[in-house]
N, CA, C and O atoms as CSV, one atom per row, in Angstrom:
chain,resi,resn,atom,element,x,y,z
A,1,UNK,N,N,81.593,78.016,120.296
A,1,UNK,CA,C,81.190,79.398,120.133
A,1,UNK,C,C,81.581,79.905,118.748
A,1,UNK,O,O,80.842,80.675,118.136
A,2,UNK,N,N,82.608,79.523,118.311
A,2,UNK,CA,C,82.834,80.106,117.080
A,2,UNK,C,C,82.204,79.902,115.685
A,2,UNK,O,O,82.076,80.617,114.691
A,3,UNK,N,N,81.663,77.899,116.203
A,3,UNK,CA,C,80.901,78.060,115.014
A,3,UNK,C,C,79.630,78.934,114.816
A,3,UNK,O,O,79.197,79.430,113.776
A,4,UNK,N,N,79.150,78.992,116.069
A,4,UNK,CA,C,77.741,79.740,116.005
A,4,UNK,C,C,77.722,81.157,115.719
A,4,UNK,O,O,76.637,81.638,115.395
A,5,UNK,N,N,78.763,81.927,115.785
A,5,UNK,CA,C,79.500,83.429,115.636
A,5,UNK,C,C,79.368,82.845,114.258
A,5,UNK,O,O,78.209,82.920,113.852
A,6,UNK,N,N,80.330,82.204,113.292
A,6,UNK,CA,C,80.146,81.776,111.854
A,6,UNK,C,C,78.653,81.333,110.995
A,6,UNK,O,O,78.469,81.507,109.790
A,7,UNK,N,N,77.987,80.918,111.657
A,7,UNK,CA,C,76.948,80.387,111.133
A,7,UNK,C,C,75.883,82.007,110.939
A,7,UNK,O,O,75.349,82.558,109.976
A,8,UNK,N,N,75.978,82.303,112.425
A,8,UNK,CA,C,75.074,83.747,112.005
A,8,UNK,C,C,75.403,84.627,111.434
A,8,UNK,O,O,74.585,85.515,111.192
A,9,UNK,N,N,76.847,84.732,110.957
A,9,UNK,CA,C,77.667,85.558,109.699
A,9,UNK,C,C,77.215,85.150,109.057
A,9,UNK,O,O,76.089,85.562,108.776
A,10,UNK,N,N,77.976,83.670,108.140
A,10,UNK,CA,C,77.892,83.628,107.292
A,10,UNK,C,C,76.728,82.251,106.856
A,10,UNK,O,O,76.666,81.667,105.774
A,11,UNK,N,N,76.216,82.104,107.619
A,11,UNK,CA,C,75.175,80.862,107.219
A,11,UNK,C,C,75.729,79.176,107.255
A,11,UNK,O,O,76.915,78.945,107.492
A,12,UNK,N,N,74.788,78.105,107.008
A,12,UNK,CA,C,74.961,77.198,106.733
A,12,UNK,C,C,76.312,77.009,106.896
A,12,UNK,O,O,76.817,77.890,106.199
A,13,UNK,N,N,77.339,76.268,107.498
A,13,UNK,CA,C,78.755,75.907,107.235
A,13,UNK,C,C,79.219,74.436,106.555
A,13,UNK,O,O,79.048,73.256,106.860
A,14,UNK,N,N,79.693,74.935,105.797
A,14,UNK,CA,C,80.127,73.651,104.838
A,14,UNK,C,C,80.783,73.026,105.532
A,14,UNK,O,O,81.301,73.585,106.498
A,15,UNK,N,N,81.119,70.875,105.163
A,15,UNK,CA,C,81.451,70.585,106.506
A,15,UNK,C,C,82.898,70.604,106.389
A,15,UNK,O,O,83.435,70.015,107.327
A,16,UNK,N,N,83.725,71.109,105.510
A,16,UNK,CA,C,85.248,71.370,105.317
A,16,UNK,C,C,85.294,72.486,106.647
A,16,UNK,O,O,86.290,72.349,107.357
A,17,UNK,N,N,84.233,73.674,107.096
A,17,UNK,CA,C,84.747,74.537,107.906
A,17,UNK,C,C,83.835,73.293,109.385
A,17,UNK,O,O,84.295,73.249,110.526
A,18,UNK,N,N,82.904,72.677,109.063
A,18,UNK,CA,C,82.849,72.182,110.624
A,18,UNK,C,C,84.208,71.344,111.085
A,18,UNK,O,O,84.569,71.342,112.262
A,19,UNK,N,N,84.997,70.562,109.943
A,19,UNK,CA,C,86.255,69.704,110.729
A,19,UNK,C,C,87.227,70.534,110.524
A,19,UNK,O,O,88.355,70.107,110.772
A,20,UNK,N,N,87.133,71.477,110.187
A,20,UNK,CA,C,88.198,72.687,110.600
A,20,UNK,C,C,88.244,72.736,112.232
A,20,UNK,O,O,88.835,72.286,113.213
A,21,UNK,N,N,87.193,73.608,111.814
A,21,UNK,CA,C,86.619,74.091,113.851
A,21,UNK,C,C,87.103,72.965,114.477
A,21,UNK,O,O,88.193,73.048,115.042
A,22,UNK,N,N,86.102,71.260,114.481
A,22,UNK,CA,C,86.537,70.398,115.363
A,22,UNK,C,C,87.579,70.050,115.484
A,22,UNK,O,O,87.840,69.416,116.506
A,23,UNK,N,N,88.803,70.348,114.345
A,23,UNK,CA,C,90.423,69.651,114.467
A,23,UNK,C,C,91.204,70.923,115.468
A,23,UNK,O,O,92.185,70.686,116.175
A,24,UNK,N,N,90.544,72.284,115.353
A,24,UNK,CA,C,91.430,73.537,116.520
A,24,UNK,C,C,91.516,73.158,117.444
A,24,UNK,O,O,90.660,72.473,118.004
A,25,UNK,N,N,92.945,73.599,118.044
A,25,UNK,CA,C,93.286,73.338,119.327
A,25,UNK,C,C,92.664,75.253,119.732
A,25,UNK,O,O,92.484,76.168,118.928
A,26,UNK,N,N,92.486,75.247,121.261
A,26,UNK,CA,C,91.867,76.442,121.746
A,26,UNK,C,C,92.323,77.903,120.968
A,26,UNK,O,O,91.595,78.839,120.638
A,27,UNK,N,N,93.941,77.725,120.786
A,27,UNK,CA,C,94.496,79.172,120.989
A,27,UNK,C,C,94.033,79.214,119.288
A,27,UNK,O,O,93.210,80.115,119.127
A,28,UNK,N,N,94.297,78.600,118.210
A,28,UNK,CA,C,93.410,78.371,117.091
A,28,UNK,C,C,92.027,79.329,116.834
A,28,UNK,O,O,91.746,80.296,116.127
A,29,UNK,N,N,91.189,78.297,118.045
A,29,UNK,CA,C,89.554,78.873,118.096
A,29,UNK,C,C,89.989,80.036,118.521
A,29,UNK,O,O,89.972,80.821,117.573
A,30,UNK,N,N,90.407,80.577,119.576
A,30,UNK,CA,C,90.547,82.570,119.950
A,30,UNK,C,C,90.931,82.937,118.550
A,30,UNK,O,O,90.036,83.207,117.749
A,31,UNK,N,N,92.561,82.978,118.084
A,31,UNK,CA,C,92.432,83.348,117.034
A,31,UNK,C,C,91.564,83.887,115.526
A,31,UNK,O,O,91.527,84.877,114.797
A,32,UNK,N,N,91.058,82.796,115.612
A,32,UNK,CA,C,90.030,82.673,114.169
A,32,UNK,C,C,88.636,83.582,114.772
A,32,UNK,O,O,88.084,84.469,114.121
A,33,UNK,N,N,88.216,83.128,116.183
A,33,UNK,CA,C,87.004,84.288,116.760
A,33,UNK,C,C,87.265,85.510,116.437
A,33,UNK,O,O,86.367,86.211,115.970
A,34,UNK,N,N,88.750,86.077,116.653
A,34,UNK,CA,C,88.725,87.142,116.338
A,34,UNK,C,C,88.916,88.074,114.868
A,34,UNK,O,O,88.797,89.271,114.604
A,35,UNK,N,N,89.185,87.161,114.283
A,35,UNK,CA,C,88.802,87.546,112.817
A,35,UNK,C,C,87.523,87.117,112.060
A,35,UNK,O,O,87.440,87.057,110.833
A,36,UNK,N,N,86.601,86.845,112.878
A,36,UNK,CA,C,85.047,86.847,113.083
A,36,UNK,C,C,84.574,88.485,112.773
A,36,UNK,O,O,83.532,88.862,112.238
A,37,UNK,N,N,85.470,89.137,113.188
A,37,UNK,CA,C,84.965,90.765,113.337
A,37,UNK,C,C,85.134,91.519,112.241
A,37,UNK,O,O,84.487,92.552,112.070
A,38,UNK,N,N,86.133,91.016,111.284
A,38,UNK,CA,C,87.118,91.729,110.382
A,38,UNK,C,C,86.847,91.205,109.022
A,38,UNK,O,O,86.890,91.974,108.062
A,39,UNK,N,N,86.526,89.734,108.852
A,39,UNK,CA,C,86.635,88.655,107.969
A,39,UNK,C,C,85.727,89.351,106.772
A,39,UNK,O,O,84.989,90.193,107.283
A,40,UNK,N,N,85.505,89.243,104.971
A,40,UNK,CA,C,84.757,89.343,104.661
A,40,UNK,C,C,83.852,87.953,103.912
A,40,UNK,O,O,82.901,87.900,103.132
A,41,UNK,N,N,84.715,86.902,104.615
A,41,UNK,CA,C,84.477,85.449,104.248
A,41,UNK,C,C,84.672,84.811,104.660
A,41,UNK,O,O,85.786,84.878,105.179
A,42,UNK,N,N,83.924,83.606,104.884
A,42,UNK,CA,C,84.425,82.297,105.709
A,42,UNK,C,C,85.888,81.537,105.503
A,42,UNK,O,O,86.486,80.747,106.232
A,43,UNK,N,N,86.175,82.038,104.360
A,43,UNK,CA,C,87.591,81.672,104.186
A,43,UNK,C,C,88.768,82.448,104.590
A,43,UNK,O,O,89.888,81.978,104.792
A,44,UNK,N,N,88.478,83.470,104.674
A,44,UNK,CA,C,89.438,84.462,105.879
A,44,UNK,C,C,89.588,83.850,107.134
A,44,UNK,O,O,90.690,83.681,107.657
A,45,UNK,N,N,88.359,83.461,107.711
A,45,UNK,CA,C,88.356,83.214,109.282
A,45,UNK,C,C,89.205,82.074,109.257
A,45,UNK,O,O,90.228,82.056,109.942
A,46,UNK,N,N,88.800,80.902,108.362
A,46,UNK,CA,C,89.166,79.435,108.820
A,46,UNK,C,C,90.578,79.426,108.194
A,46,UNK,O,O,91.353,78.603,108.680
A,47,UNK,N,N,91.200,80.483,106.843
A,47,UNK,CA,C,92.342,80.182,106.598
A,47,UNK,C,C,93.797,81.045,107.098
A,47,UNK,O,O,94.907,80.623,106.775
């Protein structure tokens, strides 16, 4: 879910943020979803 929340933000995902996503453990993915809302960059969310 989060990548697809990311992708329709911010487009295309480079694949540094897809083995991001795939290396999160769950509480990770909640986390980062929720700065989905706030973020003004893909590098906010994933860092």
């Amino acid at each position: 879910m989060l990548r697809r929340l990311l992708e329709r933000r911010f487009g295309d995902l480079p694949d540094w943020a897809v083995s991001r996503i795939a290396a999160a453990d769950t509480l990770a993915l909640e986390e980062r979803s929720l700065r989905v809302l706030d973020a003004a960059s893909l590098d906010e969310v994933l860092h």
